[in-house]
VEXRO-935429 format. One line per field, with one value per residue (C-alpha): residue number from 1; residue in one letter; x, y, z. Coordinates in Angstrom, 3 decimals, decimal comma. Example, Ala and Ser with C-alpha at 12.3 -4.5 7.8 and 13.67 -1.06 7.14 Angstrom:
BEGIN
pos: [1  2]
code: [A  S]
u: [12,300  13,670]
v: [-4,500  -1,060]
w: [7,800  7,140]
END
This chain:
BEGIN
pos: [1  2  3  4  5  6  7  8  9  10  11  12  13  14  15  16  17  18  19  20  21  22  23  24  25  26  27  28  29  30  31  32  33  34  35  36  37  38  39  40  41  42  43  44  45  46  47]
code: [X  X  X  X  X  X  X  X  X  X  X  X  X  X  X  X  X  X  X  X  X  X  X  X  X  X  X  X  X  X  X  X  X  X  X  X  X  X  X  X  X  X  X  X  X  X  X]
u: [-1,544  -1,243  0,759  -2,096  -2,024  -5,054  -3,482  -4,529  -7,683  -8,564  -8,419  -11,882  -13,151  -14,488  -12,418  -9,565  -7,535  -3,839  -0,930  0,962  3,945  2,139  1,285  3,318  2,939  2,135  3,637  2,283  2,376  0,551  -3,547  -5,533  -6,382  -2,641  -1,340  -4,137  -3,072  0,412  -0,702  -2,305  0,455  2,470  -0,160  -0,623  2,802  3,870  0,841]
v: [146,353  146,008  143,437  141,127  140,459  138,297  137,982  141,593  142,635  140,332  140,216  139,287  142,939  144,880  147,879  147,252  150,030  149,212  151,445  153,299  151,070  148,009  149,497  148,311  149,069  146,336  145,936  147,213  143,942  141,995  142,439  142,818  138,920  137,859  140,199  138,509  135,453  135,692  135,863  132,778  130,701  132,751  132,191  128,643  127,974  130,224  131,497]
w: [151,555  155,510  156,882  159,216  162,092  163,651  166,771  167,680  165,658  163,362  159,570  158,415  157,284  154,181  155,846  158,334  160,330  161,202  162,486  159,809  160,075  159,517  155,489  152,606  149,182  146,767  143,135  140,146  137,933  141,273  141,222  144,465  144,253  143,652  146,793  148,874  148,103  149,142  152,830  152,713  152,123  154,825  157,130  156,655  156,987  159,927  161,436]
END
């Protein structure tokens, strides 16, 4: 999972490239919908 950040390139892709340090690893009980959706409320709230 890569941290967004819209501000600089965007986040509406099929395939996205970010820096290295921007990567995080998700958790193993969280599917790719449920990590997804964290960032919405994060970005709704702060962004």
């Amino acid at each position: 999972m890569a941290l967004p950040d819209a501000s600089a390139r965007g986040s509406y892709a099929e395939h996205h490239t970010v820096p290295a340090s921007q990567v995080v690893t998700r958790s193993a009980a969280l599917d790719i919908s449920q990590v997804a959706a964290i960032w919405v409320a994060y970005l709704t709230a702060y962004g």
